[in-house]
N, CA, C and O atoms as a GROMACS GRO file, in nm:
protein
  264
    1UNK      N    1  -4.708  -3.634  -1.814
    1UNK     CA    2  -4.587  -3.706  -1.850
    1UNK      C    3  -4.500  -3.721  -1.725
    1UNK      O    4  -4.452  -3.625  -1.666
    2UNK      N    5  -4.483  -3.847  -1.690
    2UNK     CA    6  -4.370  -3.900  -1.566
    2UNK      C    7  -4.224  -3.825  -1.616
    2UNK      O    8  -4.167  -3.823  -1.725
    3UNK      N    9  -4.200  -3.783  -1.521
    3UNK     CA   10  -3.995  -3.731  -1.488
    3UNK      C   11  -3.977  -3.680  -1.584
    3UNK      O   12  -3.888  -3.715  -1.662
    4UNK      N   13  -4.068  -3.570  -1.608
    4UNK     CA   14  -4.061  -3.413  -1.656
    4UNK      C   15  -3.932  -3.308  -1.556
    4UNK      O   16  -3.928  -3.282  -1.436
    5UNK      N   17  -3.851  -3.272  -1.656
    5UNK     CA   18  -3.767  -3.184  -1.546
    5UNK      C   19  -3.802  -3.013  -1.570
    5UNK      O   20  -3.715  -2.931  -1.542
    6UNK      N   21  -3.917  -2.974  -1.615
    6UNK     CA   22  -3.970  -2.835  -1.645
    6UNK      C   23  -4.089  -2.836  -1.751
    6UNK      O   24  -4.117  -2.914  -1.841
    7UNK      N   25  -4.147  -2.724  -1.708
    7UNK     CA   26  -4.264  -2.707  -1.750
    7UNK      C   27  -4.265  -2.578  -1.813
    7UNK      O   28  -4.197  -2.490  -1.760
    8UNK      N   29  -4.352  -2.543  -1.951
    8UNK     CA   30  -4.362  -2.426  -1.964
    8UNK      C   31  -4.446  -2.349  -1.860
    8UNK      O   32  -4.476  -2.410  -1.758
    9UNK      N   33  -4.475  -2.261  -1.871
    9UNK     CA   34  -4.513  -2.143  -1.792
    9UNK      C   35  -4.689  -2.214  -1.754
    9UNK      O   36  -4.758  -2.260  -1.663
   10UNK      N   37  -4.691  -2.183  -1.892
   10UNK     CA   38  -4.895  -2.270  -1.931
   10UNK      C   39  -4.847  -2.414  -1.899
   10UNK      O   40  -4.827  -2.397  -1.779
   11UNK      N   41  -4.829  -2.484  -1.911
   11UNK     CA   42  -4.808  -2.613  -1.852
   11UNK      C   43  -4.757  -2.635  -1.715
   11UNK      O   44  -4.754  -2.751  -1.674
   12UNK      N   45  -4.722  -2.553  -1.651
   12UNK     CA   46  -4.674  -2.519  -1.494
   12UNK      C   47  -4.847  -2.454  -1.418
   12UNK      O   48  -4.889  -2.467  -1.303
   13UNK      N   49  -4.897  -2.402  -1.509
   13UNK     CA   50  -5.021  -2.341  -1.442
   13UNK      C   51  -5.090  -2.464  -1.447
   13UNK      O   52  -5.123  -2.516  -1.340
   14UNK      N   53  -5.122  -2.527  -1.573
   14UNK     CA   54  -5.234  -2.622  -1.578
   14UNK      C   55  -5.172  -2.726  -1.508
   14UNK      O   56  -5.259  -2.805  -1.471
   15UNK      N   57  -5.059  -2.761  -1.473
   15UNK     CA   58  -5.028  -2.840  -1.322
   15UNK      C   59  -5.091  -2.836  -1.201
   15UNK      O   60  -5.130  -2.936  -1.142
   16UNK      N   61  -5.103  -2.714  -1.161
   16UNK     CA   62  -5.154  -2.633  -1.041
   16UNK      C   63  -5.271  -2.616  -1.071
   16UNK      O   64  -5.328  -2.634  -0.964
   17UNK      N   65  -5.346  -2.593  -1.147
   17UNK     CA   66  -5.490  -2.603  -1.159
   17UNK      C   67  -5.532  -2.415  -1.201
   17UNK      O   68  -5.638  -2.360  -1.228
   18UNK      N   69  -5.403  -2.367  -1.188
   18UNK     CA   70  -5.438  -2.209  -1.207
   18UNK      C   71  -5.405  -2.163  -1.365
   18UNK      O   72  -5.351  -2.213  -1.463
   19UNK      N   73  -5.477  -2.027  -1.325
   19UNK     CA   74  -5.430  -1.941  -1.484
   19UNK      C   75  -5.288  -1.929  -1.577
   19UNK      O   76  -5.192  -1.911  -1.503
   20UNK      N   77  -5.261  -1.934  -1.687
   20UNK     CA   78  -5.124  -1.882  -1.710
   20UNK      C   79  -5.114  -1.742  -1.632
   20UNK      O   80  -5.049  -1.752  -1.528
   21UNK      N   81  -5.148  -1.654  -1.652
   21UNK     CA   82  -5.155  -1.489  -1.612
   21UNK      C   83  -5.129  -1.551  -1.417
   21UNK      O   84  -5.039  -1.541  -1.334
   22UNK      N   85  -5.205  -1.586  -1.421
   22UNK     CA   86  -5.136  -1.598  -1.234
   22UNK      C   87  -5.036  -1.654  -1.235
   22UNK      O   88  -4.949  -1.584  -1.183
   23UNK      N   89  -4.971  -1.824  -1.296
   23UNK     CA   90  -4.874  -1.863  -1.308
   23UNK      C   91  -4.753  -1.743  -1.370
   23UNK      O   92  -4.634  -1.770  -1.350
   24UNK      N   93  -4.783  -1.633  -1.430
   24UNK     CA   94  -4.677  -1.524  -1.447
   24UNK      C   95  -4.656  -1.446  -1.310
   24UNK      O   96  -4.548  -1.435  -1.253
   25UNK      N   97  -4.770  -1.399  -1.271
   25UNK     CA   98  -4.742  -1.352  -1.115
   25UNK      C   99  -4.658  -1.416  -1.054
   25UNK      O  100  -4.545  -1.372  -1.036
   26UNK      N  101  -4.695  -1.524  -1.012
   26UNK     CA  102  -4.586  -1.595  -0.913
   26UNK      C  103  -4.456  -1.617  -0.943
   26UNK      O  104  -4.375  -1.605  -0.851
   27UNK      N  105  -4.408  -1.654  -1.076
   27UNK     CA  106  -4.296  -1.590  -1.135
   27UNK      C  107  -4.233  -1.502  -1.101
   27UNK      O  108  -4.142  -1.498  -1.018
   28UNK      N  109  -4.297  -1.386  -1.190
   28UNK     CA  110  -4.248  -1.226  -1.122
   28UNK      C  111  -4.186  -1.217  -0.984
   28UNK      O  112  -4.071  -1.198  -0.944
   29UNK      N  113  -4.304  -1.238  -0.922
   29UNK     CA  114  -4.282  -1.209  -0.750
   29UNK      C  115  -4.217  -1.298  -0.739
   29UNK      O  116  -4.212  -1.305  -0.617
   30UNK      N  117  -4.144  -1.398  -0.784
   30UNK     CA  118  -4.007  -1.502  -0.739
   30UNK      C  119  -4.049  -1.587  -0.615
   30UNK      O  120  -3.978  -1.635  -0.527
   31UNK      N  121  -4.232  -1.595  -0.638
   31UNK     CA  122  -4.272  -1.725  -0.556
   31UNK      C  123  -4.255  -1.852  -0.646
   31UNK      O  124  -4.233  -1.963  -0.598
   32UNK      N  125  -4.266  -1.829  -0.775
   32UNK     CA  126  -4.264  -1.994  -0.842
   32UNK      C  127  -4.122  -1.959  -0.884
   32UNK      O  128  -4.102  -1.838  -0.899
   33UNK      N  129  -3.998  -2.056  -0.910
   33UNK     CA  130  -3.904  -2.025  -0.968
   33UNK      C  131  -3.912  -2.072  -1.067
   33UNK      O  132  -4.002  -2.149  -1.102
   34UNK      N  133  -3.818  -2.036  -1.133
   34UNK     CA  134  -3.781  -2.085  -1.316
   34UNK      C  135  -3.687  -1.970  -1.420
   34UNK      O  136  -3.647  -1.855  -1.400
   35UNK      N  137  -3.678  -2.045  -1.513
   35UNK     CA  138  -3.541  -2.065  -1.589
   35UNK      C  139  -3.592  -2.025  -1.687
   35UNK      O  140  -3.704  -2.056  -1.729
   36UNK      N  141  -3.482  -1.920  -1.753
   36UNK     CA  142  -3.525  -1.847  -1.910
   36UNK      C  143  -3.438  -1.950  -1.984
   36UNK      O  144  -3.332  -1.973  -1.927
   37UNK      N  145  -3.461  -2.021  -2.106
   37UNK     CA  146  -3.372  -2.111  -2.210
   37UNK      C  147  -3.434  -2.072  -2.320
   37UNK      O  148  -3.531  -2.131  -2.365
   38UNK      N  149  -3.374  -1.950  -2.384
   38UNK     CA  150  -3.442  -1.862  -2.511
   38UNK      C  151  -3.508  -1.811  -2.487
   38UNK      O  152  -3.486  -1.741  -2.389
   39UNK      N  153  -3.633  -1.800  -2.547
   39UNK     CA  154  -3.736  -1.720  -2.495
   39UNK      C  155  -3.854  -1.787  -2.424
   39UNK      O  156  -3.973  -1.755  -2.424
   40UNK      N  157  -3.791  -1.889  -2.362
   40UNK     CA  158  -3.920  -1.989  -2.361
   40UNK      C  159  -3.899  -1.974  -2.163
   40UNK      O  160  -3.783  -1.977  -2.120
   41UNK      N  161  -3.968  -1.964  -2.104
   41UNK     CA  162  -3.976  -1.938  -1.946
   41UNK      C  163  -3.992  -2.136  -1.907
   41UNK      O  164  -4.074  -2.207  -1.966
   42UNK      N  165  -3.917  -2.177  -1.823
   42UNK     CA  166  -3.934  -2.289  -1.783
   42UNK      C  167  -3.930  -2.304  -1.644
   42UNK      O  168  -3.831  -2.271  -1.579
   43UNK      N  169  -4.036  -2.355  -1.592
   43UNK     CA  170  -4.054  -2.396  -1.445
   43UNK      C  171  -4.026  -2.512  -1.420
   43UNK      O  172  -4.085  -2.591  -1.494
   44UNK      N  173  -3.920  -2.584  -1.305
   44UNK     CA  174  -3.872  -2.688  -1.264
   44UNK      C  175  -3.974  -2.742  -1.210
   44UNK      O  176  -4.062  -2.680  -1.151
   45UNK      N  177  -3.969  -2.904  -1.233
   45UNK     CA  178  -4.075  -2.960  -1.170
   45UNK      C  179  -4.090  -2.952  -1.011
   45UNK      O  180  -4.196  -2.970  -0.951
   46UNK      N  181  -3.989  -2.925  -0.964
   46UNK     CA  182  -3.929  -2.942  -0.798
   46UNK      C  183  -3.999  -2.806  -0.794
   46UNK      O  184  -4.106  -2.814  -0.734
   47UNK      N  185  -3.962  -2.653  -0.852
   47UNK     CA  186  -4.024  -2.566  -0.822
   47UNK      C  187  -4.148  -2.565  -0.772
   47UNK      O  188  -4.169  -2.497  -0.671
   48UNK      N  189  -4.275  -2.655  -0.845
   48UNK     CA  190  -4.393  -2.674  -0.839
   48UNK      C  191  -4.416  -2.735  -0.714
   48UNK      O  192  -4.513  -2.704  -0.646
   49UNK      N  193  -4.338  -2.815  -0.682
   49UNK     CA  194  -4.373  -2.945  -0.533
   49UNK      C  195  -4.344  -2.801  -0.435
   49UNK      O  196  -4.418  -2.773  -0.341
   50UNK      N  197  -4.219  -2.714  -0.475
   50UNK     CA  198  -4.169  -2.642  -0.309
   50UNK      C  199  -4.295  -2.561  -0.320
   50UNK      O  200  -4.372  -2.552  -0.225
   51UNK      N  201  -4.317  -2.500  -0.436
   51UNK     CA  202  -4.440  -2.366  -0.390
   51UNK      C  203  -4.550  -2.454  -0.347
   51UNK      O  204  -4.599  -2.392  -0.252
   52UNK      N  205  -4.625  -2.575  -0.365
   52UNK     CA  206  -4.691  -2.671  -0.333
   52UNK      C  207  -4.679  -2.650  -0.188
   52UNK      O  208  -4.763  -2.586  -0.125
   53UNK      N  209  -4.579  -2.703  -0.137
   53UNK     CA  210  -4.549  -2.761   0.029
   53UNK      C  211  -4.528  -2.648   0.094
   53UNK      O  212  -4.556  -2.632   0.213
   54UNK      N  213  -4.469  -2.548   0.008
   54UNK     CA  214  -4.494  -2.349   0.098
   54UNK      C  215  -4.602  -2.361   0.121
   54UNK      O  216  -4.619  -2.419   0.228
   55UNK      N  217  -4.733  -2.321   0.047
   55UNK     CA  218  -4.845  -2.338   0.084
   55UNK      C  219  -4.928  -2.424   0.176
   55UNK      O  220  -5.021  -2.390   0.249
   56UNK      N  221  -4.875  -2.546   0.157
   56UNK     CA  222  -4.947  -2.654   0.270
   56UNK      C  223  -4.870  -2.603   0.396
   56UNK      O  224  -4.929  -2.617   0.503
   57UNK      N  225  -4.760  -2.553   0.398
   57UNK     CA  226  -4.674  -2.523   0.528
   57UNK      C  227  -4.729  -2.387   0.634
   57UNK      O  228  -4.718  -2.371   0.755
   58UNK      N  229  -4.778  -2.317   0.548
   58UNK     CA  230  -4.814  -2.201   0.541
   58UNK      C  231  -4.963  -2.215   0.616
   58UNK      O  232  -5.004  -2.189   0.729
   59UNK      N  233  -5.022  -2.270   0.495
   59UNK     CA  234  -5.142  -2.270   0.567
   59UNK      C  235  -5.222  -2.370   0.695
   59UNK      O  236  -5.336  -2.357   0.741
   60UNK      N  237  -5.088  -2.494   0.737
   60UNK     CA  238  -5.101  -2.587   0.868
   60UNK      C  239  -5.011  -2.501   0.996
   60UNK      O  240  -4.984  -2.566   1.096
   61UNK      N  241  -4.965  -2.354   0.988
   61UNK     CA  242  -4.937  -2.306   1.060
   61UNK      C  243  -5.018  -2.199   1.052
   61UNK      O  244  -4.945  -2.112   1.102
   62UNK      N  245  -5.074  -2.169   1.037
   62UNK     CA  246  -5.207  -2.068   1.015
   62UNK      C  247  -5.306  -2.120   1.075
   62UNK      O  248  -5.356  -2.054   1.167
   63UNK      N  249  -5.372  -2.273   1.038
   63UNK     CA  250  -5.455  -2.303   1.099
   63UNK      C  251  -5.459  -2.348   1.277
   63UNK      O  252  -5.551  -2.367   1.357
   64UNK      N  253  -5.315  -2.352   1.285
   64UNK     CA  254  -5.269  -2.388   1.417
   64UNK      C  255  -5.301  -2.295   1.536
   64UNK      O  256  -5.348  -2.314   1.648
   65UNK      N  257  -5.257  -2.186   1.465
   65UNK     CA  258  -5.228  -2.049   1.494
   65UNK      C  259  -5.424  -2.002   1.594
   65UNK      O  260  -5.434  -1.936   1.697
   66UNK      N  261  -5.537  -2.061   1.516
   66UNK     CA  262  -5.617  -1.973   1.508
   66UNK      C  263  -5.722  -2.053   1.642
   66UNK      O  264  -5.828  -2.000   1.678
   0.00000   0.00000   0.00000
């Protein structure tokens, strides 16, 4: 769905191509951010692009590096 402004938790993973249970990790550890609204955990779509471009950032200075 186009100009989504959050994702559940499972719908934030199956974005990313990963597990819910890992999509909770990254949570936790306050690498993915997001928003409690009841009991429902919501990940910003922007959240997804920054941990996205951390990673690409991360790992084109890594490869630089070697």
């Amino acid at each position: 769905m186009a100009n989504r402004l959050g994702w559940s938790a499972e719908e934030a993973a199956e974005q990313l191509g990963i597990g819910r249970s890992i999509m909770f990790e990254l949570i936790k550890k306050g690498e993915v951010r997001s928003v409690k609204i009841g009991k429902r955990r919501i990940v910003p779509d922007e959240a997804l692009r920054e941990y996205m471009s951390g990673l690409i950032a991360a790992q084109c200075s890594t490869a630089r590096a070697v």
